[in-house]
C-alpha angles and dihedrals in degrees: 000000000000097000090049086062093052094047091049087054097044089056091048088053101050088042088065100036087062098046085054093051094050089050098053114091103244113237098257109224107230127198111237102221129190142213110226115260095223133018119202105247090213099064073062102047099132084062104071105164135107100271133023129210120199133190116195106197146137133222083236094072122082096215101038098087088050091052086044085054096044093047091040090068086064088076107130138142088273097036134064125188117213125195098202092186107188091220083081123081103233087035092052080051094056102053091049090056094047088048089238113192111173135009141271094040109165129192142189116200139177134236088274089058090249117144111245092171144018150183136183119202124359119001135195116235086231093053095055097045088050084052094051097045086047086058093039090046100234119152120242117230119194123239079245086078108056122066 
């Protein structure tokens, strides 16, 4: 009887072990990607001014166009924007050889081609024009300070 008693209890006790394992959130396991650190310039040579923004992306992601269109208002006489989409041949090269990952990856370089600034998914058009005047070295006023 005793044992009875024991398995009873045994099987209570695994009933309730696995409906609290079914109720914990599970740790999600999340890739780490990464922008590239330097771009060659001269994968870009149509693109001679000082900075360069580029916009890996792909027709494929649903954010990506939003990103092209947020980057494409840095135009400027120092700055060109590149939309470099991976449905295209040479863009689908690109972003093998930049070891691209995952779109919209967006990145500012220098002259030099190194990367001053980076994002990785969606990203605010304040945030990218903070991120340019930080690598051109331009200081940021608030809207407090104009009248």
């Amino acid at each position: 009887m005793i044992w009875v008693g024991y398995f009873i209890t045994l099987i209570v006790i695994s009933a309730v072990a696995i409906i609290v394992q079914r109720r914990k959130k599970h740790d999600i396991s999340v890739t780490n990607f990464e922008a590239p650190i330097k771009l060659d310039r001269n994968d870009f040579k149509d693109y001679a001014s000082a900075y360069i923004v580029v916009v890996f992306s792909s027709q494929a992601c649903n954010s990506c166009e939003g990103v092209v269109a947020k980057a494409n208002v840095l135009q400027s006489d120092v700055v060109d924007v590149v939309n470099v989409d991976y449905t295209t041949t040479k863009g689908k090269a690109l972003h093998k050889k930049y070891e691209i990952e995952a779109v919209p990856t967006t990145v500012i370089c220098d002259v030099n081609g190194v990367v001053q600034e980076s994002f990785i998914g969606s990203v605010t058009a304040a945030d990218l024009w903070a991120a340019l005047a930080k690598v051109r070295g331009a200081d940021i006023q608030s809207c407090d300070s104009h009248t």
